[in-house]
PDB file of N, CA, C and O in Angstrom:
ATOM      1  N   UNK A   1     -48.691 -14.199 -28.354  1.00  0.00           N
ATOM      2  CA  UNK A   1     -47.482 -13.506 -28.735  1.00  0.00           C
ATOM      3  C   UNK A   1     -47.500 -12.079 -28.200  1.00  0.00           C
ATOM      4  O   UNK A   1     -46.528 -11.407 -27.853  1.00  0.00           O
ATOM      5  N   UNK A   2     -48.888 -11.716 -28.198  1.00  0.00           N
ATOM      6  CA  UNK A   2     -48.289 -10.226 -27.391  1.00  0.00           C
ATOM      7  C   UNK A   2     -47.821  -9.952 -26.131  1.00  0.00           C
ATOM      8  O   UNK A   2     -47.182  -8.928 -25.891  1.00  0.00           O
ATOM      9  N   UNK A   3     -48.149 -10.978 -25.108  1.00  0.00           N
ATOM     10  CA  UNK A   3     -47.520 -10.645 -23.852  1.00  0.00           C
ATOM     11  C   UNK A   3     -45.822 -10.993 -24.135  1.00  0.00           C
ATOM     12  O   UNK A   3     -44.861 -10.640 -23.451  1.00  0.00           O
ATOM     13  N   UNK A   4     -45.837 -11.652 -25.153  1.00  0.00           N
ATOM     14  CA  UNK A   4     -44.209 -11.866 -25.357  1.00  0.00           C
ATOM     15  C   UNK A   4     -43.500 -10.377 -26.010  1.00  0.00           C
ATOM     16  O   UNK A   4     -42.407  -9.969 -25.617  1.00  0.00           O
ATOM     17  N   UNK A   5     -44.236  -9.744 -26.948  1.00  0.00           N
ATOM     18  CA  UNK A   5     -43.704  -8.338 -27.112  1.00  0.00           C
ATOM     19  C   UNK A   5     -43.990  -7.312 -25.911  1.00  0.00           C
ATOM     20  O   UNK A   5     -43.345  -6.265 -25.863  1.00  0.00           O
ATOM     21  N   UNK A   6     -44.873  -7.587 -25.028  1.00  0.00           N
ATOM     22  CA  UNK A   6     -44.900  -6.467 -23.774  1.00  0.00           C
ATOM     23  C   UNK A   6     -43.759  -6.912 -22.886  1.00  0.00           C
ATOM     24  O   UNK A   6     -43.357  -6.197 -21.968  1.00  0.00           O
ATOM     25  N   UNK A   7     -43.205  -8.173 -23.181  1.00  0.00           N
ATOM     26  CA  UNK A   7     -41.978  -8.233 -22.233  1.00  0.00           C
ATOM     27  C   UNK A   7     -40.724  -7.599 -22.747  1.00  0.00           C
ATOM     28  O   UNK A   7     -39.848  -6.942 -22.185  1.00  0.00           O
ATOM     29  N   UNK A   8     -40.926  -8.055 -24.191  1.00  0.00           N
ATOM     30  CA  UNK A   8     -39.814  -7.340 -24.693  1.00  0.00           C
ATOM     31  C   UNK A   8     -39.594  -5.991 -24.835  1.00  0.00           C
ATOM     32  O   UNK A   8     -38.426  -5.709 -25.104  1.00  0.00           O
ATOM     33  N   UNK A   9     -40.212  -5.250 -24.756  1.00  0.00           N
ATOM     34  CA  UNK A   9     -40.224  -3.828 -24.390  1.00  0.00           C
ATOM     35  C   UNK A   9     -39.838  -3.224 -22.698  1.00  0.00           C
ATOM     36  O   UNK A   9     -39.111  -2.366 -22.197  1.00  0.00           O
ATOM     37  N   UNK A  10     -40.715  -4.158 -22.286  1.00  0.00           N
ATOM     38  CA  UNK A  10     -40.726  -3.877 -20.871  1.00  0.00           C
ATOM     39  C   UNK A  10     -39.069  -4.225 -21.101  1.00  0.00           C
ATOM     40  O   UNK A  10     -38.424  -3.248 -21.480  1.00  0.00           O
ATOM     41  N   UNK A  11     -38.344  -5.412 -20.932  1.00  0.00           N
ATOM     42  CA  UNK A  11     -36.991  -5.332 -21.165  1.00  0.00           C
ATOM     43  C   UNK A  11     -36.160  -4.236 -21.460  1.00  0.00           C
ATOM     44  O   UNK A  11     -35.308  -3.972 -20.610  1.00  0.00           O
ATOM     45  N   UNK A  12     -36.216  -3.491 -22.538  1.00  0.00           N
ATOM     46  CA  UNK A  12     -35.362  -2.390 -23.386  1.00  0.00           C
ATOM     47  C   UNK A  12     -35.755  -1.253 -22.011  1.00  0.00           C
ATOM     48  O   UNK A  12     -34.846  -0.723 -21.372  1.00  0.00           O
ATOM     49  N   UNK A  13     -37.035  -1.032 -21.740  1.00  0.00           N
ATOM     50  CA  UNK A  13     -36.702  -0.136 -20.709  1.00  0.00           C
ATOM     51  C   UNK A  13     -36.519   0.050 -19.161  1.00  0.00           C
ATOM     52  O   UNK A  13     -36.809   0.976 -18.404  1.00  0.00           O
ATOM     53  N   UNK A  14     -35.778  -1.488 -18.924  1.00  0.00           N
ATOM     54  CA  UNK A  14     -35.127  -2.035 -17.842  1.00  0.00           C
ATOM     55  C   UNK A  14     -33.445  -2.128 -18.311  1.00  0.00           C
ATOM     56  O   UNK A  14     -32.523  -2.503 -17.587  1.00  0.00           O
ATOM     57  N   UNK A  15     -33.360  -1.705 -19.627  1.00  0.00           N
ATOM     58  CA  UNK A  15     -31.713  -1.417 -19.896  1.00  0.00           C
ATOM     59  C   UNK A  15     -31.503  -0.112 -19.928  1.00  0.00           C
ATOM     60  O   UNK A  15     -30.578   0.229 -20.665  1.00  0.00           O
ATOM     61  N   UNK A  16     -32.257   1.016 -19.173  1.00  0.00           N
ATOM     62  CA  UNK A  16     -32.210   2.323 -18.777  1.00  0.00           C
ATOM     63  C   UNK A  16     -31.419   3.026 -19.356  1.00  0.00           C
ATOM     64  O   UNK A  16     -30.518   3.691 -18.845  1.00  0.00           O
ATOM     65  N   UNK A  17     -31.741   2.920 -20.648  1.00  0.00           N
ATOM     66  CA  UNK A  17     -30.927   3.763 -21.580  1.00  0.00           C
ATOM     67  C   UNK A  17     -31.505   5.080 -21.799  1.00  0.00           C
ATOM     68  O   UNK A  17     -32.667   5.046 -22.205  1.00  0.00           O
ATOM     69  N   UNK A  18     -30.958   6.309 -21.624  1.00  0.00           N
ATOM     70  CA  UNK A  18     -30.853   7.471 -21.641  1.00  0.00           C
ATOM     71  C   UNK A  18     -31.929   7.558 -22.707  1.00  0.00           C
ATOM     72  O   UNK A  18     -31.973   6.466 -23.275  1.00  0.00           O
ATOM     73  N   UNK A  19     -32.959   8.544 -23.296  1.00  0.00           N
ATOM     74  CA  UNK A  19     -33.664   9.007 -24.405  1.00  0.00           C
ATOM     75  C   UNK A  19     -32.761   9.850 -25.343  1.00  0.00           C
ATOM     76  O   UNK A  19     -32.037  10.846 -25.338  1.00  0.00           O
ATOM     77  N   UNK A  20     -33.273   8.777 -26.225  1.00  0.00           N
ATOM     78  CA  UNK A  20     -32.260  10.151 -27.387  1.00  0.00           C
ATOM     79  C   UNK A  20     -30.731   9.248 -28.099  1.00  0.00           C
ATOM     80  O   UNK A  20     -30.108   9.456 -29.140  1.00  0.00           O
ATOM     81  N   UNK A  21     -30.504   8.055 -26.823  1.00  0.00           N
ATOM     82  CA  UNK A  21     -28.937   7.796 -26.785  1.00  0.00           C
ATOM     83  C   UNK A  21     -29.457   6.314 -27.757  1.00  0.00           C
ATOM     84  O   UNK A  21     -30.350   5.519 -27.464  1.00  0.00           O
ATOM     85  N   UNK A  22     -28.720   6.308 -28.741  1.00  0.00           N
ATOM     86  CA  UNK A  22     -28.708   4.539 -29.559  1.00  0.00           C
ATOM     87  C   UNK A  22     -27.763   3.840 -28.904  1.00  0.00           C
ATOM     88  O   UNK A  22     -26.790   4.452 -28.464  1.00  0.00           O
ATOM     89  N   UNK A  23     -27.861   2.651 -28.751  1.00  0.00           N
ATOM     90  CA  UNK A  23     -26.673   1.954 -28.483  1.00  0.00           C
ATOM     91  C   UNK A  23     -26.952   0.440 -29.791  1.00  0.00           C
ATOM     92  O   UNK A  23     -27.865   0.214 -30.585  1.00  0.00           O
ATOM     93  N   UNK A  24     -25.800  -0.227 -29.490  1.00  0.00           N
ATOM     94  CA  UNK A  24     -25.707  -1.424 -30.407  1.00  0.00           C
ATOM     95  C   UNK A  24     -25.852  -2.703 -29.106  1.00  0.00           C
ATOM     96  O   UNK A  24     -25.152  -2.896 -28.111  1.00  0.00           O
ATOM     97  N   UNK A  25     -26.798  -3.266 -29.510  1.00  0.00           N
ATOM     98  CA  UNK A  25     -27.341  -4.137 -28.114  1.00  0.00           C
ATOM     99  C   UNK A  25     -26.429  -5.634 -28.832  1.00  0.00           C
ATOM    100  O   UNK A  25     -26.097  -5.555 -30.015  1.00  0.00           O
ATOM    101  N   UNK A  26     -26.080  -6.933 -28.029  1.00  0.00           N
ATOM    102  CA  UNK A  26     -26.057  -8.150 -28.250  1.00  0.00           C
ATOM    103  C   UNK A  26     -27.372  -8.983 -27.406  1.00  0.00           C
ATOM    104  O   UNK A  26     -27.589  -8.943 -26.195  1.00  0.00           O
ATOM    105  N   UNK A  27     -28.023  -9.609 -28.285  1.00  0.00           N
ATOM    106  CA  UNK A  27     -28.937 -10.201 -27.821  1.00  0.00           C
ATOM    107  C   UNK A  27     -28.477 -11.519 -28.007  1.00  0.00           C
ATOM    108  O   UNK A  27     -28.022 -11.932 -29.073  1.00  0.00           O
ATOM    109  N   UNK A  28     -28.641 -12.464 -26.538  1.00  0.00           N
ATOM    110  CA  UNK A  28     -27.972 -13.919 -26.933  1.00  0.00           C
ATOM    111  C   UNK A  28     -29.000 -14.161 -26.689  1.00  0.00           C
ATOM    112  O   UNK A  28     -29.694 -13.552 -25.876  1.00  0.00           O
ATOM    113  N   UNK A  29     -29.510 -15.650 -27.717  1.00  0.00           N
ATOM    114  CA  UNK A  29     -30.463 -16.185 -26.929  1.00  0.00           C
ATOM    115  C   UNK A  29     -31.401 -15.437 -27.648  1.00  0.00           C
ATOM    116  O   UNK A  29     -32.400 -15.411 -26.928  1.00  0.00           O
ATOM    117  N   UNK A  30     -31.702 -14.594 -29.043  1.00  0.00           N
ATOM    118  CA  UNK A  30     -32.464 -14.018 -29.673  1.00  0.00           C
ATOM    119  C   UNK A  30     -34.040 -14.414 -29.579  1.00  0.00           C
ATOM    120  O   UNK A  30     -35.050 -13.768 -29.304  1.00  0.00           O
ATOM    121  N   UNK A  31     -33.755 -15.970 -29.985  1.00  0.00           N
ATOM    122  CA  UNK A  31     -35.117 -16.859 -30.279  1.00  0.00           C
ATOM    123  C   UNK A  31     -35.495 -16.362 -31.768  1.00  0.00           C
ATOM    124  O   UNK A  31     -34.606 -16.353 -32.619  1.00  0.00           O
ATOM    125  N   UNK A  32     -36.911 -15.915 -32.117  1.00  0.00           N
ATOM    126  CA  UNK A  32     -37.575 -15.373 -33.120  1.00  0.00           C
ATOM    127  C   UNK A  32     -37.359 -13.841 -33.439  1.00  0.00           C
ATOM    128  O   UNK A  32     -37.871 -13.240 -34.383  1.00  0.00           O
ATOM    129  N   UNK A  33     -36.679 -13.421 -32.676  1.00  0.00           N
ATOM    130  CA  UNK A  33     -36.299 -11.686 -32.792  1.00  0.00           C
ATOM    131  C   UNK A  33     -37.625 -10.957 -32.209  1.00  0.00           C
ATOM    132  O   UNK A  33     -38.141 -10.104 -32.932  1.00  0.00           O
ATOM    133  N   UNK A  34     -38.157 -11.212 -31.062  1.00  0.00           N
ATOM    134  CA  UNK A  34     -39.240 -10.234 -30.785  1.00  0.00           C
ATOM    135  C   UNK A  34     -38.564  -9.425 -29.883  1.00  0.00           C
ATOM    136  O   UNK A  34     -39.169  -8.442 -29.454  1.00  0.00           O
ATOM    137  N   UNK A  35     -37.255  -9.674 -29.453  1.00  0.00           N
ATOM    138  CA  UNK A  35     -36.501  -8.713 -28.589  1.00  0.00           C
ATOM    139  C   UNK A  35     -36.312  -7.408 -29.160  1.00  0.00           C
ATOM    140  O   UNK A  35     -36.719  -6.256 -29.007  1.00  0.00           O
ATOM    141  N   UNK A  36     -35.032  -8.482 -30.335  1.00  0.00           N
ATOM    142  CA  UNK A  36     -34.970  -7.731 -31.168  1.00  0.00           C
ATOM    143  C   UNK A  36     -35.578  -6.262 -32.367  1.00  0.00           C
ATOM    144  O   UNK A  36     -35.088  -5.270 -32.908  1.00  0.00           O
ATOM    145  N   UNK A  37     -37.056  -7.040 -32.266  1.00  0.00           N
ATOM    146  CA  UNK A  37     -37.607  -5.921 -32.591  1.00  0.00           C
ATOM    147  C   UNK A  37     -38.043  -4.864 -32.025  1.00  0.00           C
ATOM    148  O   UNK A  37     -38.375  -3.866 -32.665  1.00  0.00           O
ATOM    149  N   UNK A  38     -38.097  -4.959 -30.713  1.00  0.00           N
ATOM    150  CA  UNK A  38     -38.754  -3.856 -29.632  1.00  0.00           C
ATOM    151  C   UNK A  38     -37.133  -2.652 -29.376  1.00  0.00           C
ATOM    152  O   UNK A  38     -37.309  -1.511 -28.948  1.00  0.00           O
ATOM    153  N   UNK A  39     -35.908  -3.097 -29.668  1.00  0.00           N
ATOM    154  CA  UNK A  39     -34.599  -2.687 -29.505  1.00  0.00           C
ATOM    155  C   UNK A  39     -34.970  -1.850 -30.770  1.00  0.00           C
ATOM    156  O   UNK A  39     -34.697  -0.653 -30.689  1.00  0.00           O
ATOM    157  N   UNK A  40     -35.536  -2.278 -31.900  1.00  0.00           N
ATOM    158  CA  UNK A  40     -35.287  -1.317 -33.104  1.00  0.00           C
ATOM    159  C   UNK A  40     -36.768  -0.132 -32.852  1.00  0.00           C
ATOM    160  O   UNK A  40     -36.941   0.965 -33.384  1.00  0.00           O
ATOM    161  N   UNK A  41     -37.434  -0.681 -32.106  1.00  0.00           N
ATOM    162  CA  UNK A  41     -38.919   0.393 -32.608  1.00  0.00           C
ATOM    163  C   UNK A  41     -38.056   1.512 -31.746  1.00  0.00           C
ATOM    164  O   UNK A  41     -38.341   2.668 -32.057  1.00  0.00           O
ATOM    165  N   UNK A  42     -36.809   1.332 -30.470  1.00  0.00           N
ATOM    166  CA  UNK A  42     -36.896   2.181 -29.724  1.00  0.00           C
ATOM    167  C   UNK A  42     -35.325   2.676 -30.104  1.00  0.00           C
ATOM    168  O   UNK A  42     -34.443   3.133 -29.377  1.00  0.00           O
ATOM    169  N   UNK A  43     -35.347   2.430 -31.351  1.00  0.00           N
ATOM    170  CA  UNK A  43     -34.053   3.174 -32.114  1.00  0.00           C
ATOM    171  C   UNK A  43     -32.973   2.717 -31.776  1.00  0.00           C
ATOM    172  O   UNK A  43     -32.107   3.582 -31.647  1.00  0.00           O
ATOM    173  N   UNK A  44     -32.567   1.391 -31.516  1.00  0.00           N
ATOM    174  CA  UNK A  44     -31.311   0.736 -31.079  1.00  0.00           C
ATOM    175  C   UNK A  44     -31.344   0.090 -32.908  1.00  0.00           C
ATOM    176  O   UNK A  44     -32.298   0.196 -33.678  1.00  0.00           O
ATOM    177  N   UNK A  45     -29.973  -0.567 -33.206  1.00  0.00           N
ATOM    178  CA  UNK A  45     -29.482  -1.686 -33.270  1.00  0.00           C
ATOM    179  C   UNK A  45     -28.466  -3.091 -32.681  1.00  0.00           C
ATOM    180  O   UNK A  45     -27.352  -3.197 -32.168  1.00  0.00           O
ATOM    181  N   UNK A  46     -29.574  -4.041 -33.093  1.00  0.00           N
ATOM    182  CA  UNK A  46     -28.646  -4.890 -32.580  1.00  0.00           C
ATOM    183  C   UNK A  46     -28.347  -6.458 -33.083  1.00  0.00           C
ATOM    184  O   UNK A  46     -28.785  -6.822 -34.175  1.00  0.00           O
ATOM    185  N   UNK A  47     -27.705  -7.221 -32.371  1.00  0.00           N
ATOM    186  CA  UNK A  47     -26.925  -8.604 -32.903  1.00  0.00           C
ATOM    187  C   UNK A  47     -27.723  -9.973 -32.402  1.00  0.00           C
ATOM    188  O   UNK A  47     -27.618 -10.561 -31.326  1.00  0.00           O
ATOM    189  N   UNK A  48     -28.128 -10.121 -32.959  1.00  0.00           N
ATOM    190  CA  UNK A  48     -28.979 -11.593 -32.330  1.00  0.00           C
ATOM    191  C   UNK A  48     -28.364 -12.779 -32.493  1.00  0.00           C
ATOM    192  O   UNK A  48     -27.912 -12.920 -33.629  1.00  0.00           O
ATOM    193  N   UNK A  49     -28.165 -13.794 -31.666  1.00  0.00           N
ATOM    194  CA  UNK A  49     -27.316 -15.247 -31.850  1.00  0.00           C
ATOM    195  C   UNK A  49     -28.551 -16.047 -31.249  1.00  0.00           C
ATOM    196  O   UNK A  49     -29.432 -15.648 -30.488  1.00  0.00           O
ATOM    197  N   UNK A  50     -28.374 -17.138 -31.747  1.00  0.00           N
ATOM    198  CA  UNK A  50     -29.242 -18.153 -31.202  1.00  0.00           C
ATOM    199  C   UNK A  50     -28.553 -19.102 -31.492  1.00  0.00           C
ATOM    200  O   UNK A  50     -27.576 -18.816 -32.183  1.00  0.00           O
ATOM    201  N   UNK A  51     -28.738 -20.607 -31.112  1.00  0.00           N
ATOM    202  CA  UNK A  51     -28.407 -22.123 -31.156  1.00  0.00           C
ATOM    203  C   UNK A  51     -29.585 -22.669 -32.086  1.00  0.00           C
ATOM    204  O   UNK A  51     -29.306 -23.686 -32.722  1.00  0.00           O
ATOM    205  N   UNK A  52     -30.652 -22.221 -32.227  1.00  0.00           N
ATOM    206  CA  UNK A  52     -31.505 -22.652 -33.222  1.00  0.00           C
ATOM    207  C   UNK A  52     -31.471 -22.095 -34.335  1.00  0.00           C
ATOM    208  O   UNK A  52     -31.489 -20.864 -34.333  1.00  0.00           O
ATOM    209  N   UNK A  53     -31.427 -22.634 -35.301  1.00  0.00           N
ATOM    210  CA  UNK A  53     -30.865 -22.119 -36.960  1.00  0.00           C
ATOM    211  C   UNK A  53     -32.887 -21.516 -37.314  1.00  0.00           C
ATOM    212  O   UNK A  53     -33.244 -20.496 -37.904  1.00  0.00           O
ATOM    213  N   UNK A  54     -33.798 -22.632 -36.672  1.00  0.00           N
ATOM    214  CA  UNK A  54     -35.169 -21.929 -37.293  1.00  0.00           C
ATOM    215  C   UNK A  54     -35.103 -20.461 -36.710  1.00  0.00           C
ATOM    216  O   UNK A  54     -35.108 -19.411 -37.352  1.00  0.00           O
ATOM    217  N   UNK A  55     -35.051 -20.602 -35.604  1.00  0.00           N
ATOM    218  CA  UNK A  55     -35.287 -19.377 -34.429  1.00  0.00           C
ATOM    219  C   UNK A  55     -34.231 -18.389 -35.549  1.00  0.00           C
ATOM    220  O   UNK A  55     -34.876 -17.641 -36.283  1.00  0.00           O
ATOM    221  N   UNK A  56     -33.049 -18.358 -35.677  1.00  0.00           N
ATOM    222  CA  UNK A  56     -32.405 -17.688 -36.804  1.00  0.00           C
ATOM    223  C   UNK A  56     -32.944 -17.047 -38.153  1.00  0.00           C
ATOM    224  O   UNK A  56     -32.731 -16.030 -38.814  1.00  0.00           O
ATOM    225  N   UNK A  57     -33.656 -18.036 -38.210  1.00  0.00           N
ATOM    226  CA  UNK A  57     -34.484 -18.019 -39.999  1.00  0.00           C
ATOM    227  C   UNK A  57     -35.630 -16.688 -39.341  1.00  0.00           C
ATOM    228  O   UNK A  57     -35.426 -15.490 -39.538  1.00  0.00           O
ATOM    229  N   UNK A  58     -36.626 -17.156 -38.677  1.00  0.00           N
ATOM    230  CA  UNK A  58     -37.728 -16.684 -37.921  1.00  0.00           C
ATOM    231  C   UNK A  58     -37.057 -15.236 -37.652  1.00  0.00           C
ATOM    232  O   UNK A  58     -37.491 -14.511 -38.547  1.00  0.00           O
ATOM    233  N   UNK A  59     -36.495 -14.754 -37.109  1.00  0.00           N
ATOM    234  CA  UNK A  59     -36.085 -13.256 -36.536  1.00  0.00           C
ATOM    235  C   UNK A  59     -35.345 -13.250 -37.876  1.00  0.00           C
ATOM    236  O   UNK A  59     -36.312 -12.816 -38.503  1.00  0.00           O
ATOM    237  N   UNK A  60     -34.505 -13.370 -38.714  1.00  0.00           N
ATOM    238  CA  UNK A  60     -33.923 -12.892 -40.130  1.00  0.00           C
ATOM    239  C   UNK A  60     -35.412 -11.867 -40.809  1.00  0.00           C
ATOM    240  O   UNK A  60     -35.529 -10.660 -41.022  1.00  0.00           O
ATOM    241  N   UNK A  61     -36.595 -13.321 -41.028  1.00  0.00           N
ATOM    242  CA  UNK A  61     -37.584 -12.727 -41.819  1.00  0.00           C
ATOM    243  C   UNK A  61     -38.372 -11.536 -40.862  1.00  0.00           C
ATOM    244  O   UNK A  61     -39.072 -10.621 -41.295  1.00  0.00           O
ATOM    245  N   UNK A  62     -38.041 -11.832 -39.423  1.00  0.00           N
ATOM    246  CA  UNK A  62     -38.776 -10.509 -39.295  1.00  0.00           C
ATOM    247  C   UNK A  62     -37.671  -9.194 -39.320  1.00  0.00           C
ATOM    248  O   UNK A  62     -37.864  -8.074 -39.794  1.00  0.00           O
ATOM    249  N   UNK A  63     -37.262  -9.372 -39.095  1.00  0.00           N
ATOM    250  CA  UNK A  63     -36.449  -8.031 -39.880  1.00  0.00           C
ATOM    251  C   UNK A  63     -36.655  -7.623 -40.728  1.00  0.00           C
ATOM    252  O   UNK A  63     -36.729  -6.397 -40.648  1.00  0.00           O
ATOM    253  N   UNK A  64     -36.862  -8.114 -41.902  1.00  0.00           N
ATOM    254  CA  UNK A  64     -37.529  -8.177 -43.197  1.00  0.00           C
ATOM    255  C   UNK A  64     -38.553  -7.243 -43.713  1.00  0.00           C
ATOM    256  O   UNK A  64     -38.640  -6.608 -44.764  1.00  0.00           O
ATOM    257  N   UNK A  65     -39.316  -7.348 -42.645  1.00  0.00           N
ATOM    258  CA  UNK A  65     -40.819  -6.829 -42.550  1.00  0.00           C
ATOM    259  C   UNK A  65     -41.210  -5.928 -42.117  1.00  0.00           C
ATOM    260  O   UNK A  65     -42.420  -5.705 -42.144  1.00  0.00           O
TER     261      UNK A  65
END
């Protein structure tokens, strides 16, 4: 799982967002929210959708946490 959070980071700062600037991201295709969570460590919020209701459940509870 961690090379899956070094991507997801690596991601957020391939969406070359300014320092300092929040934006409200849509993440399709969420999965478990490890996107998602690397969007919040770096002060975004955002919207996660998935087609899998677990993958749904899974990123809900990590939010959670």
């Amino acid at each position: 799982m961690n090379i899956q959070k070094e991507i997801a980071e690596r991601c957020v700062e391939l969406l070359n967002i300014a320092p300092g600037e929040k934006r409200l991201i849509l993440d399709i295709g969420c999965g478990s929210g490890l996107s998602g969570a690397a969007l919040e460590a770096a002060g975004h919020e955002w919207i996660g959708c998935d087609v899998s209701r677990d993958m749904l459940r899974i990123a809900s509870e990590r939010i959670k946490e």
